[in-house]
MARNUVEX-392052 format. One record per residue (C-alpha): x, y, z; residue number from 0; residue in three letters; chain. Coordinates in nm, 4 decimals, decimal comma, always signed. Layout:
<sites>
u v w k r c
X Y Z NUM ALA A .
...
</sites>
This chain:
<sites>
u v w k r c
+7,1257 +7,3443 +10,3964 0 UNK A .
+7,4680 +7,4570 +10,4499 1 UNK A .
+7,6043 +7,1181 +10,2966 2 UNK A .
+7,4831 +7,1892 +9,9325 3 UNK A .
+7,6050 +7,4843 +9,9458 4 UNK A .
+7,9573 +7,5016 +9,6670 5 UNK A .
+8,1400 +7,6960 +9,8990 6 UNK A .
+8,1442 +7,5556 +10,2004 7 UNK A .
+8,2970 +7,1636 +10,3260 8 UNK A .
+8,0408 +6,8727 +10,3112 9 UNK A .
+8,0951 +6,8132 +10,6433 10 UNK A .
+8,0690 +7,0747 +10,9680 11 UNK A .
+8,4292 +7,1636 +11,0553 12 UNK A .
+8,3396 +7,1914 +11,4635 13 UNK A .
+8,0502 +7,0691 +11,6273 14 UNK A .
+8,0534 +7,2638 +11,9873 15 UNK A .
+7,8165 +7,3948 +12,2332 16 UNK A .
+7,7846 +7,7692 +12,2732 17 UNK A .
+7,7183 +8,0670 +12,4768 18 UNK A .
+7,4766 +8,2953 +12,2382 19 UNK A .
+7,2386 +8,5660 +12,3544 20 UNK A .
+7,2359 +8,5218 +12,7022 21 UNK A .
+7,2145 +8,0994 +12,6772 22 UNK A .
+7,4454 +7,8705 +12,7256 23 UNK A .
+7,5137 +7,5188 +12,6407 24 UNK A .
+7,3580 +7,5667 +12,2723 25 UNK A .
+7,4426 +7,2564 +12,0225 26 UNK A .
+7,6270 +7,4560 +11,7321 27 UNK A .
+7,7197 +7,3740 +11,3660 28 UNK A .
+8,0236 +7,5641 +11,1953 29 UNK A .
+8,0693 +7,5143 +10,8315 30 UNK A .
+8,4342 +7,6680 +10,7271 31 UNK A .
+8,4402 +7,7484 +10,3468 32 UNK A .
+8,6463 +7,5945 +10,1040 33 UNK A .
+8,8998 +7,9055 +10,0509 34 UNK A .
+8,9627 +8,1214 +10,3470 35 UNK A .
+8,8494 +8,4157 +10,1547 36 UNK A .
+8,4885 +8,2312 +10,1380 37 UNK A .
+8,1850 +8,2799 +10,3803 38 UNK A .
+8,1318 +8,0871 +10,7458 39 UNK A .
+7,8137 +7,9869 +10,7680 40 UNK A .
+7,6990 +7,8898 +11,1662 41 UNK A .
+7,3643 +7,6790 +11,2754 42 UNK A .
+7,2606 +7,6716 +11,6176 43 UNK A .
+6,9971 +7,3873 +11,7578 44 UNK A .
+6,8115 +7,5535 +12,0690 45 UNK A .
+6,5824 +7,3515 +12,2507 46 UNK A .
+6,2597 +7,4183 +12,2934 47 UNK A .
+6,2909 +7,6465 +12,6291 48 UNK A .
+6,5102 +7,9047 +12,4602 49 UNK A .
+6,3144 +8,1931 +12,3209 50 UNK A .
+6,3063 +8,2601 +11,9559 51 UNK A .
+6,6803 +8,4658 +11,9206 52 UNK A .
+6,7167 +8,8059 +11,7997 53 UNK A .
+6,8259 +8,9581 +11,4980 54 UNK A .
+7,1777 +9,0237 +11,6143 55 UNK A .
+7,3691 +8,8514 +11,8802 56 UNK A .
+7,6965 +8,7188 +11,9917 57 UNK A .
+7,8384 +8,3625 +12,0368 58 UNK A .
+8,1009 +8,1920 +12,2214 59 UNK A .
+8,2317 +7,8488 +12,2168 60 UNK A .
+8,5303 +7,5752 +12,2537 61 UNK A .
+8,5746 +7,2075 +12,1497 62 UNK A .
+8,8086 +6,9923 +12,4375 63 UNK A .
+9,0105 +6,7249 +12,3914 64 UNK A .
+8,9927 +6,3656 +12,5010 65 UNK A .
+9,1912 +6,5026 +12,8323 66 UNK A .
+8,9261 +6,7539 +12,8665 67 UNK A .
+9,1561 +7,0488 +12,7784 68 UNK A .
+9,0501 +7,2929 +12,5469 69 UNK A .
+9,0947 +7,2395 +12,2078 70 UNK A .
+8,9121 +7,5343 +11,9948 71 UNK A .
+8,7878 +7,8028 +12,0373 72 UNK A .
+8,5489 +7,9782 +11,8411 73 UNK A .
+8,4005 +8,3445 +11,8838 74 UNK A .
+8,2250 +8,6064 +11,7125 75 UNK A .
+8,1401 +8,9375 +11,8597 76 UNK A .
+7,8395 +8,9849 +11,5527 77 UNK A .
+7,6045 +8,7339 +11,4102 78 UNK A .
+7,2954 +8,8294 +11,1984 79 UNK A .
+7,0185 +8,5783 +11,2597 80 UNK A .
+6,8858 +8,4480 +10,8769 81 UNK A .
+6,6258 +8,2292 +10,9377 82 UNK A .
+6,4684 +7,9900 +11,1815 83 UNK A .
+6,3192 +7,6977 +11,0891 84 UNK A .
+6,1646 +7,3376 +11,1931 85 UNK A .
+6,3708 +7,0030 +11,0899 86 UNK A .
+6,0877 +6,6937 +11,2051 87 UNK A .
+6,2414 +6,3532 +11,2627 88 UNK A .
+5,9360 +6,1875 +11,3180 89 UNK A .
+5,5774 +6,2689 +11,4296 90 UNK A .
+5,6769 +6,4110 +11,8006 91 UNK A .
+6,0721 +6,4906 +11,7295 92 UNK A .
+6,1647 +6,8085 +11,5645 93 UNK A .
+6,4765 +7,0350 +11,6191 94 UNK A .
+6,5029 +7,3812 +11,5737 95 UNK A .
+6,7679 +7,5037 +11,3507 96 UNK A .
+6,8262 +7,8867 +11,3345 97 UNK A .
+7,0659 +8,0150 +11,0653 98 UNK A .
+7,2701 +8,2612 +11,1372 99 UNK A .
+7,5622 +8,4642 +10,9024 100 UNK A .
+7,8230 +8,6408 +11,1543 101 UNK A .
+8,0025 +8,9430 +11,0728 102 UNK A .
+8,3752 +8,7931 +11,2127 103 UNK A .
+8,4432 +8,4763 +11,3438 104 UNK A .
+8,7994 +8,4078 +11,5475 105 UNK A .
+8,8760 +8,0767 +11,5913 106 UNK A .
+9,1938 +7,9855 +11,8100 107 UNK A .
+9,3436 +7,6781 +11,7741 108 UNK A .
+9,5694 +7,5775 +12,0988 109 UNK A .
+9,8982 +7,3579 +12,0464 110 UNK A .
+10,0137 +7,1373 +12,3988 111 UNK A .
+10,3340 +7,0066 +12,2132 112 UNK A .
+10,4479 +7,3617 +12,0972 113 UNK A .
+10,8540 +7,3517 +12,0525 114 UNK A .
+11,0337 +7,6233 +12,2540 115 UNK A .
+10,8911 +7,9305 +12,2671 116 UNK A .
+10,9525 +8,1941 +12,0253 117 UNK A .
+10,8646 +8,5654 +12,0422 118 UNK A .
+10,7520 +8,6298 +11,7275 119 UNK A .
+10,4251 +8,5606 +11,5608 120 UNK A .
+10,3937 +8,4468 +11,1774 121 UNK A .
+10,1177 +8,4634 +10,9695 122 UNK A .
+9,9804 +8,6277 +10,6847 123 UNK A .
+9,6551 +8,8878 +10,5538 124 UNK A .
+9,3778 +8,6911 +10,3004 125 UNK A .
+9,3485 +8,8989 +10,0329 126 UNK A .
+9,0727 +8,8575 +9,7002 127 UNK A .
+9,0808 +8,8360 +9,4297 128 UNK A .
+9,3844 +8,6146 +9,3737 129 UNK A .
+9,3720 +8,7527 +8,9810 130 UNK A .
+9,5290 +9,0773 +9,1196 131 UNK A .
+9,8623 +8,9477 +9,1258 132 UNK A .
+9,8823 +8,6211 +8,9219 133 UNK A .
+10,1729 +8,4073 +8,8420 134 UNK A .
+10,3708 +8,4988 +9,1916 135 UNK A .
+10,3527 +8,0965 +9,2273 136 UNK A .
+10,3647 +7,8434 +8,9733 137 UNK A .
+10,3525 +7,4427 +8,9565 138 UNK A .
+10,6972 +7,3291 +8,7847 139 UNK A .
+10,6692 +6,9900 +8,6787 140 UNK A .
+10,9801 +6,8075 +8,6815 141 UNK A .
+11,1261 +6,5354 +8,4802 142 UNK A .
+11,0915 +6,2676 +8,7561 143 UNK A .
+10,7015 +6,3198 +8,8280 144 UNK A .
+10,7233 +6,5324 +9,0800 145 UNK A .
+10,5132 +6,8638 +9,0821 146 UNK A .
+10,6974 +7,1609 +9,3001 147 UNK A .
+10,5641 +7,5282 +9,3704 148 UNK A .
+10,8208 +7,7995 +9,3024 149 UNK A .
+10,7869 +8,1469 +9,3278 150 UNK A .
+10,8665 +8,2895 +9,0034 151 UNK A .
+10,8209 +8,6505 +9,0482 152 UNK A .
+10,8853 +8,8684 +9,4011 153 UNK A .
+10,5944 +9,1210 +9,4988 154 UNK A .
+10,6136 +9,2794 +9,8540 155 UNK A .
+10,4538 +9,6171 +9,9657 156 UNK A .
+10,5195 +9,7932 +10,3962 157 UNK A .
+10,2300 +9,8593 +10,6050 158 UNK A .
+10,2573 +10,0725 +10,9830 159 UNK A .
+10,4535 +10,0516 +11,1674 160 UNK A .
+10,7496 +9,9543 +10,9231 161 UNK A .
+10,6007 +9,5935 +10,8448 162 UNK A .
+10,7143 +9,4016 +10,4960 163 UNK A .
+10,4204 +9,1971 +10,3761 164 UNK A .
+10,5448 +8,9480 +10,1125 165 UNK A .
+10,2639 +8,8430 +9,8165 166 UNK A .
+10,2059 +8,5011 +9,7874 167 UNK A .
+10,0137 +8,2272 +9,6219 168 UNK A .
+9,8567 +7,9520 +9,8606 169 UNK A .
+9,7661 +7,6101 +9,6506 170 UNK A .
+9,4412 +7,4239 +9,8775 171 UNK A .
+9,3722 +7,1132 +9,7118 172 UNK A .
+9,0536 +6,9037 +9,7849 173 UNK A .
+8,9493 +6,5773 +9,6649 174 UNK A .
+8,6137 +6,5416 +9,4627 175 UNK A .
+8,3635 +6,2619 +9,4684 176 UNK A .
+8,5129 +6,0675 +9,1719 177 UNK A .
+8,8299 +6,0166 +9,3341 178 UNK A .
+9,0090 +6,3518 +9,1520 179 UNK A .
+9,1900 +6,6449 +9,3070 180 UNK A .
+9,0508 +6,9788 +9,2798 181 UNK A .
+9,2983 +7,2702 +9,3294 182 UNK A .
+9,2562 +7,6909 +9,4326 183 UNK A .
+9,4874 +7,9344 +9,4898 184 UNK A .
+9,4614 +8,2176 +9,7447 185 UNK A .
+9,6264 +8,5313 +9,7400 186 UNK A .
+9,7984 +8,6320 +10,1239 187 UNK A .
+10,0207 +8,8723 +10,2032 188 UNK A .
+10,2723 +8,7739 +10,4778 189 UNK A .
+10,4414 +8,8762 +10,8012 190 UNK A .
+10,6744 +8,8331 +11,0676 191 UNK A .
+10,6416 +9,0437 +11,3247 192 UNK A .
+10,6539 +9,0981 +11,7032 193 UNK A .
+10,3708 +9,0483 +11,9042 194 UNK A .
+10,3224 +9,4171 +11,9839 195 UNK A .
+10,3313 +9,4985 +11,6282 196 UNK A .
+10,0662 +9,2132 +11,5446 197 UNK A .
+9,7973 +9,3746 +11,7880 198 UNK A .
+9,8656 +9,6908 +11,5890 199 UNK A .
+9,8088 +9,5568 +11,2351 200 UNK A .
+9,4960 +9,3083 +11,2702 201 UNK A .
+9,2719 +9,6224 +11,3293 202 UNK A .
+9,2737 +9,6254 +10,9157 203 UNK A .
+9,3484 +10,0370 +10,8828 204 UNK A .
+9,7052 +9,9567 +10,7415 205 UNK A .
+9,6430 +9,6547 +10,5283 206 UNK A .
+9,2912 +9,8681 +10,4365 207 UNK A .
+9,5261 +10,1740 +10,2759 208 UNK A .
+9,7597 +9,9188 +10,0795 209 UNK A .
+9,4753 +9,7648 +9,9527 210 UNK A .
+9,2939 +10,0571 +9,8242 211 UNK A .
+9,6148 +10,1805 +9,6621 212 UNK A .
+9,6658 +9,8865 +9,4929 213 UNK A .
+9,2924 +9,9334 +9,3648 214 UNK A .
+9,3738 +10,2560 +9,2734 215 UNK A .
+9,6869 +10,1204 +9,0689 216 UNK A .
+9,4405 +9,8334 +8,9568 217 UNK A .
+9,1406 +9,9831 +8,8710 218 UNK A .
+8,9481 +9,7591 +9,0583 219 UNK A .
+8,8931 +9,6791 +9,4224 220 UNK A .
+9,1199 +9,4503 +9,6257 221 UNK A .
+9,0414 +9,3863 +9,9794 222 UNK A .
+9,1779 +9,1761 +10,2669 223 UNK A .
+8,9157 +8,9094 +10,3990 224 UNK A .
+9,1020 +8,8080 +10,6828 225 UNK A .
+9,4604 +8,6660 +10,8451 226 UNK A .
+9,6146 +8,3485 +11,0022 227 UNK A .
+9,8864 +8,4382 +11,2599 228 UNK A .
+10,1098 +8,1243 +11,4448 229 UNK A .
+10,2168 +8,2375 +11,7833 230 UNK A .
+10,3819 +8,0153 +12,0424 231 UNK A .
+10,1297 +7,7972 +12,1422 232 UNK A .
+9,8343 +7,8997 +11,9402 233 UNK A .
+9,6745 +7,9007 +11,5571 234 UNK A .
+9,4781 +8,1966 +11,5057 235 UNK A .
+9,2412 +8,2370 +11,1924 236 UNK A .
+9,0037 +8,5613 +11,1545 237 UNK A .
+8,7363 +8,5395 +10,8802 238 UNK A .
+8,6237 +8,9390 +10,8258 239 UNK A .
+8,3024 +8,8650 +10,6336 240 UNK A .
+8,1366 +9,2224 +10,6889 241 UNK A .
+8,3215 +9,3149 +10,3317 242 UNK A .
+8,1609 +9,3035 +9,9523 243 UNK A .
+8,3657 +9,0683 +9,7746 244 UNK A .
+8,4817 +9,2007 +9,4297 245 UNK A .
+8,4587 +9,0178 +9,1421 246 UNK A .
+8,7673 +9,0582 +8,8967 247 UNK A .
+8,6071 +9,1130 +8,5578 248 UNK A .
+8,7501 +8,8372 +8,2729 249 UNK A .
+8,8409 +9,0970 +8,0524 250 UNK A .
+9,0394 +9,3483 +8,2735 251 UNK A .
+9,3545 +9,3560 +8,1256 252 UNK A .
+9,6394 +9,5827 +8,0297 253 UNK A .
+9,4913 +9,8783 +7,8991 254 UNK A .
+9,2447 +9,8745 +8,2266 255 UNK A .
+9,4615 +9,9142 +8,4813 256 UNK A .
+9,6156 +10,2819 +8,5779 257 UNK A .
+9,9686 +10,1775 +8,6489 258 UNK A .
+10,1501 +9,8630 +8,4720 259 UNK A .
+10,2283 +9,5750 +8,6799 260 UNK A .
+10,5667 +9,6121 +8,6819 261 UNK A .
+10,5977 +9,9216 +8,8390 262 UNK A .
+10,3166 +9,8229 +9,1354 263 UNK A .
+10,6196 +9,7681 +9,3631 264 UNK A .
+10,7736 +10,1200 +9,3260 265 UNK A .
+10,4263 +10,3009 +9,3715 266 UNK A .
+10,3414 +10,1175 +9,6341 267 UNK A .
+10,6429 +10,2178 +9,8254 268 UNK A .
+10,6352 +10,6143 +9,7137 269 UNK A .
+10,2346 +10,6110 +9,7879 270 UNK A .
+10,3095 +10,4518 +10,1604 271 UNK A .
+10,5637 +10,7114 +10,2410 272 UNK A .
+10,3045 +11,0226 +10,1114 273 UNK A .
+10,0142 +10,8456 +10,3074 274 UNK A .
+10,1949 +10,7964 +10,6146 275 UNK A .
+10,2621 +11,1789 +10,6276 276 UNK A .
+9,8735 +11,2694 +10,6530 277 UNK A .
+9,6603 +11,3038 +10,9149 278 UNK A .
+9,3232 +11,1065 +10,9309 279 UNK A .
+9,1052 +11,4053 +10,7941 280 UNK A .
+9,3454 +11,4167 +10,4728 281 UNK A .
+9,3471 +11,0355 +10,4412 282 UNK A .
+8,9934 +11,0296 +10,4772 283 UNK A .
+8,9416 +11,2590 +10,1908 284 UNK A .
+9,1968 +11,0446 +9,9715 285 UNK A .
+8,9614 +10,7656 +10,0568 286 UNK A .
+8,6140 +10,8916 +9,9143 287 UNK A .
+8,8113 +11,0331 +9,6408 288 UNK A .
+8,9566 +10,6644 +9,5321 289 UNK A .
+8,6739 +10,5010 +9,6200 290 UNK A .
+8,4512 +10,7051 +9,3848 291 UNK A .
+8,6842 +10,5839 +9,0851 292 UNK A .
+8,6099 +10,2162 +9,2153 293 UNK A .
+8,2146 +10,2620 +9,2388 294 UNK A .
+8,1099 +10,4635 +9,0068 295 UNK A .
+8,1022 +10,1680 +8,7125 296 UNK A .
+7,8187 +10,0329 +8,9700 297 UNK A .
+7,6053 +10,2876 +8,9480 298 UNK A .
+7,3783 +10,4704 +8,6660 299 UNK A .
+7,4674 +10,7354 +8,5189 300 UNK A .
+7,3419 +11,0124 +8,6928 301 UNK A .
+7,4646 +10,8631 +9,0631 302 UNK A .
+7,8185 +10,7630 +8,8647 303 UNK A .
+7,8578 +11,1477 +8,8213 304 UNK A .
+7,7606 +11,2326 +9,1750 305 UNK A .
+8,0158 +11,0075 +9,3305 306 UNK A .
+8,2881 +11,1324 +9,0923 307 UNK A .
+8,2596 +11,4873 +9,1494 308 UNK A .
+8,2079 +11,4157 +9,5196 309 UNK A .
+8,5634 +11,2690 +9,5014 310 UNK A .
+8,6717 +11,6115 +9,3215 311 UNK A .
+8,5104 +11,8102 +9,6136 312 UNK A .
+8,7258 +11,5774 +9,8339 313 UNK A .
+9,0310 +11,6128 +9,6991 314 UNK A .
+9,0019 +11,9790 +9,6863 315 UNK A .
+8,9490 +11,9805 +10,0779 316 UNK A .
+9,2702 +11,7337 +10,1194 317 UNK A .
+9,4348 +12,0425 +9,9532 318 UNK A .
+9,2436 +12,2878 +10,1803 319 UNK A .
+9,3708 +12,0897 +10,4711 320 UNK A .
+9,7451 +11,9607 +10,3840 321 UNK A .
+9,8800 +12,2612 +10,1828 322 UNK A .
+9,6935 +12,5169 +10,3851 323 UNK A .
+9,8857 +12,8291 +10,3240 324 UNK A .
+9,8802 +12,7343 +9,9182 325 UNK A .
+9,4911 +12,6995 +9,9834 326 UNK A .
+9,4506 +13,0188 +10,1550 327 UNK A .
+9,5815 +13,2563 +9,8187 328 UNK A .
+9,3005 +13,0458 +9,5776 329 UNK A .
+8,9376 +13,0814 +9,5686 330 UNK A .
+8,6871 +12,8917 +9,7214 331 UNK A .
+8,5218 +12,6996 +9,4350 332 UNK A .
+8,6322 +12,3354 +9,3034 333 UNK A .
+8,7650 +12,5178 +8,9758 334 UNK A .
+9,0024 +12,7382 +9,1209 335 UNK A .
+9,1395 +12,5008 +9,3870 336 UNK A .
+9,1507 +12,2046 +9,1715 337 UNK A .
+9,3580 +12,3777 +8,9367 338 UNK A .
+9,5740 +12,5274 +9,1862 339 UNK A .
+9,6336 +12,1521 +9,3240 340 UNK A .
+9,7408 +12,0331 +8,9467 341 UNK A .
+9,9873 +12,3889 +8,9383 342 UNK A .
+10,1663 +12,3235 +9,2716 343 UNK A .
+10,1618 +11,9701 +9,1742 344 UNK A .
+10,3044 +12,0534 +8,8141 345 UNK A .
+10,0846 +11,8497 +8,6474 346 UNK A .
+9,8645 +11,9732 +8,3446 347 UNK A .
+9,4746 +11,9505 +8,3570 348 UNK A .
+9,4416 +12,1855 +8,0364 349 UNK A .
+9,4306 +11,9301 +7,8005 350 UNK A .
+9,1009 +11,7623 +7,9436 351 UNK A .
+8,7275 +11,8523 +8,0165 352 UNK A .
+8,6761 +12,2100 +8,1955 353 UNK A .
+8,5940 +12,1704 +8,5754 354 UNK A .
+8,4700 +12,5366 +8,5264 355 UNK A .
+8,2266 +12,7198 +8,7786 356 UNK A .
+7,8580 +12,7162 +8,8432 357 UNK A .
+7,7500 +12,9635 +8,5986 358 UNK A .
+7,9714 +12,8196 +8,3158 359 UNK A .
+7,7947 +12,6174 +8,0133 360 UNK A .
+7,8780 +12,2409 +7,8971 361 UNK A .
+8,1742 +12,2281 +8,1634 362 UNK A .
+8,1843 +11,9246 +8,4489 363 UNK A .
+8,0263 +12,1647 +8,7344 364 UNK A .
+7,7316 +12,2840 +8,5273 365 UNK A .
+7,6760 +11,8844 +8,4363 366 UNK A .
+7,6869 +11,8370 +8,7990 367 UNK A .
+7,4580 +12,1170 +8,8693 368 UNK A .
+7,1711 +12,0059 +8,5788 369 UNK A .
+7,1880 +11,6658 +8,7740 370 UNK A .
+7,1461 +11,7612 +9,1241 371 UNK A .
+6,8929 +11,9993 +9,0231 372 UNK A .
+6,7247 +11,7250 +8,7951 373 UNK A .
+6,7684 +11,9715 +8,5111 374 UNK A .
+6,7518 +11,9057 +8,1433 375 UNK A .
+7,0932 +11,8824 +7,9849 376 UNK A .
+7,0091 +12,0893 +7,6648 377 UNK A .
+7,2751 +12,0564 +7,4198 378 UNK A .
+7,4885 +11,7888 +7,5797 379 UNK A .
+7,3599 +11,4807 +7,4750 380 UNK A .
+7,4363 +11,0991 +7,5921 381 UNK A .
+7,7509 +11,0302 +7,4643 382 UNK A .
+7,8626 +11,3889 +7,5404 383 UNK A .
+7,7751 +11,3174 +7,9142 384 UNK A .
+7,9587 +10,9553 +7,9631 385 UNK A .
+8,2712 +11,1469 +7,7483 386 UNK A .
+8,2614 +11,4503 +8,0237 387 UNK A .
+8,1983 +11,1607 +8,3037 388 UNK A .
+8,5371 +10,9835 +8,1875 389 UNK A .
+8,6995 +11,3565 +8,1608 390 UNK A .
+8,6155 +11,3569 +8,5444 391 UNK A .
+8,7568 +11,0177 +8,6056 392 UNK A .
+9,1419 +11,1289 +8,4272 393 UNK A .
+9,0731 +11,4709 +8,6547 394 UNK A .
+9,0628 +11,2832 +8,9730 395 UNK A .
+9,3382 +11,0554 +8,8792 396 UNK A .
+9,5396 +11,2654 +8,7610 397 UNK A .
+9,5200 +11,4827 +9,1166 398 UNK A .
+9,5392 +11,1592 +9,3209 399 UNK A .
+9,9000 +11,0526 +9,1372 400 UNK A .
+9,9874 +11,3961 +9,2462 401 UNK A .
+9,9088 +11,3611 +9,5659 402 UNK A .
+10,1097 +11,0418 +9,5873 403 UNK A .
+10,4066 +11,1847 +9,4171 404 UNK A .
+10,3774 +10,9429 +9,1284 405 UNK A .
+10,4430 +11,0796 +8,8003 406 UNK A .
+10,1152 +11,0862 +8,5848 407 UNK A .
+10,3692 +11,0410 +8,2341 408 UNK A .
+10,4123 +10,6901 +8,3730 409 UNK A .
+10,0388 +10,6353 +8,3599 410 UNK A .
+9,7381 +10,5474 +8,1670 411 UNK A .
+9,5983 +10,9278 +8,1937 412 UNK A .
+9,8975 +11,0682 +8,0523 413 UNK A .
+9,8652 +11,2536 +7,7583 414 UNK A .
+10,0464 +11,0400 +7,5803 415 UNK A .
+9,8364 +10,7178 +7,6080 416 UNK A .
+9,5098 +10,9216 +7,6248 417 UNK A .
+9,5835 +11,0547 +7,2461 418 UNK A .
+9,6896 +10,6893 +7,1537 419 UNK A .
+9,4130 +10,4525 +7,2766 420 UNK A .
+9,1085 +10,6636 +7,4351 421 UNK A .
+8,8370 +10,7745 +7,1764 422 UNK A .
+8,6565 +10,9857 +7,4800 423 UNK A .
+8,9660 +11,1976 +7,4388 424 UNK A .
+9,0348 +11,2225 +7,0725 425 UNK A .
+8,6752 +11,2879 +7,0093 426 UNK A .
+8,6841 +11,5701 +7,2486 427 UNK A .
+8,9742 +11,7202 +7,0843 428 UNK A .
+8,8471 +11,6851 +6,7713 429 UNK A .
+8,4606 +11,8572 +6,8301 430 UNK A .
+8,6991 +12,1094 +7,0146 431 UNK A .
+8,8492 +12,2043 +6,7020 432 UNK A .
+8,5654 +12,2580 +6,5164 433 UNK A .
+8,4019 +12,4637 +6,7122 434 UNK A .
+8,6843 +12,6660 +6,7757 435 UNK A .
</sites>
């Protein structure tokens, strides 16, 4: 049951009766999780003259007041049925309890005694995983027992239409069954904005492009789960639970990511003023292309190298697209336009793995072609292949920095750092030489 379960509350948080496929007046459980950036979980209790439900429905509901006024109000335009089973409390009384896992769920929160009114709403994005940006927040203990949260380090990023989001750490605490206090942290990103401007960022696309840039910058994904927005008279709280939560891995540190942390702000800003500038096609490309370099760890190897050159292939139509006249003088294979991306970009791909072209031996499109074609490799053998595969990976981030008008030298695929601290790269060199 949904009580044992570690992420959500012991307890339901609202106890309502719904409208779901078609029926009304359905007795309905809703059990909130712990963090914000957890899963809702929702049990319905039909009675016996309701059908059995469908796979996929929708579901409306709101708890009143003791004046009969409406109190809550809970919605969700997808739920996913899980299971339905029997709960017997004695020989003739059962229930039926049918499980269900929605995609969203909005619950509004109405305030009667709301001071004056004020036009703009507050409130700010859930984002995971709160290891992204650590140590925003800390607990300073003082001298006189008393335990205050202080921001000790700024971190703000602008979404469309011209909207600062500042980076935050939220402390929940929670009591346990000995009597102790358990504390989490989330991380949110928040706003102040107009109403007008609110209904244009909750649809996700902007916060969805910061977040993947600062996954880029990361090397590993970041998404926003959700937001909490205050207007006049209302509490608003969306959970979005139809994304993959990533999992931070312990040991990403430093050397993993592809920009330091210090300079996160001033990308972010440069790489929002490029974006903004393309059309959806172009951003679209940018998209596959960046989430390649986030997947491809996932997969084995042979999909890995799929899903990285696929980004390459993407990139080079961005180009095709957004610098069509510059497009127009190159040929038409990934070779010639890749490396006519890197020139007009002045950025060198000569030091790395040849992209080469179909016909050309132990470069990154003949690998690409032996796979597809489920080919033997000949010479190349497996380390050879995951060393051409990571060639791929400094290709496509070398030509997304580009893109974004960041400066590869103050990156981790500059040839600087690559010679210092990435055997893939000095091994390459060196087999170069002596087969030169």
């Amino acid at each position: 049951m949904a009580n044992k379960k570690a992420n959500l509350r012991s307890e339901p948080s609202y106890k309502l009766h719904v409208e779901a496929n078609g029926f009304s007046d359905i007795l309905c459980e809703v059990y909130l999780p712990r963090k914000r950036s957890g899963e809702v979980e929702i049990y319905l209790y039909p009675n016996k003259d309701i059908p059995q439900f469908p796979w996929k429905f929708s579901l409306k509901g709101e708890t009143k007041d003791f004046q009969g006024q409406a109190d809550a109000i809970i919605e969700s335009e997808t739920v996913y049925l899980k299971n339905e089973s029997t709960r017997y409390w004695g020989i003739e009384i059962k229930d039926r309890v049918v499980a269900c896992r929605p995609d969203d769920v909005k619950i509004t929160r109405n305030i009667n005694d709301s001071p004056k009114s004020n036009s703009m709403v507050n409130g700010f994005f859930i984002i995971t995983p709160p290891e992204v940006l650590q140590d925003i927040r800390q607990l300073i203990p003082y001298p006189s027992g008393q335990v205050q949260s202080e921001i000790i380090q700024e971190f703000n990023a602008i979404i469309e239409p011209a909207v600062k989001l500042d980076f935050d750490q939220q402390f929940l605490y929670e009591r346990d069954k000995s009597g102790g206090v358990n504390s989490v942290t989330e991380l949110i990103a928040k706003f102040s904005v107009t109403q007008e401007t609110f209904n244009k960022i909750i649809d996700f696309n902007e916060i969805d492009d910061l977040m993947l840039l600062l996954s880029f910058a990361y090397r590993q994904r970041c998404v926003s789960l959700g937001w909490v927005a205050s207007h006049t008279n209302k509490i608003e709280t969306f959970y979005r639970q139809n994304m993959a939560k990533p999992c931070v891995s312990a040991d990403h540190g430093f050397y993993d990511m592809l920009i330091e942390r210090h300079l996160w702000m001033e990308f972010l800003d440069i790489a929002h003023k490029k974006i903004t500038l393309m059309d959806l096609t172009c951003k679209e490309n940018l998209r596959v292309a960046i989430n390649g370099l986030l997947n491809y760890k996932e997969l084995h190897f042979e999909a890995s190298y799929q899903v990285l050159y696929s980004g390459l292939e993407a990139l080079c139509n961005l180009f095709k697209l957004h610098y069509r006249e510059i497009a127009k003088k190159t040929n038409k294979d990934i070779q010639a336009r890749a490396y006519a991306m890197a020139k007009y970009h002045k950025i060198n791909l000569d030091d790395l793995w040849p992209i080469g072209k179909n016909d050309q031996k132990e470069t990154l499109t003949y690998i690409r072609n032996q796979i597809s074609h489920c080919f033997d490799r000949e010479e190349l053998h497996k380390n050879d292949l995951i060393m051409a595969r990571e060639h791929l990976v400094w290709i496509i981030e070398r030509l997304v920095l580009s893109l974004l008008k960041w400066p590869v030298e103050k990156s981790k695929v500059s040839t600087d750092f690559l010679s210092s601290h990435m055997a893939c790269y000095v091994d390459w060199h060196k087999n170069k030489k002596q087969q030169a």
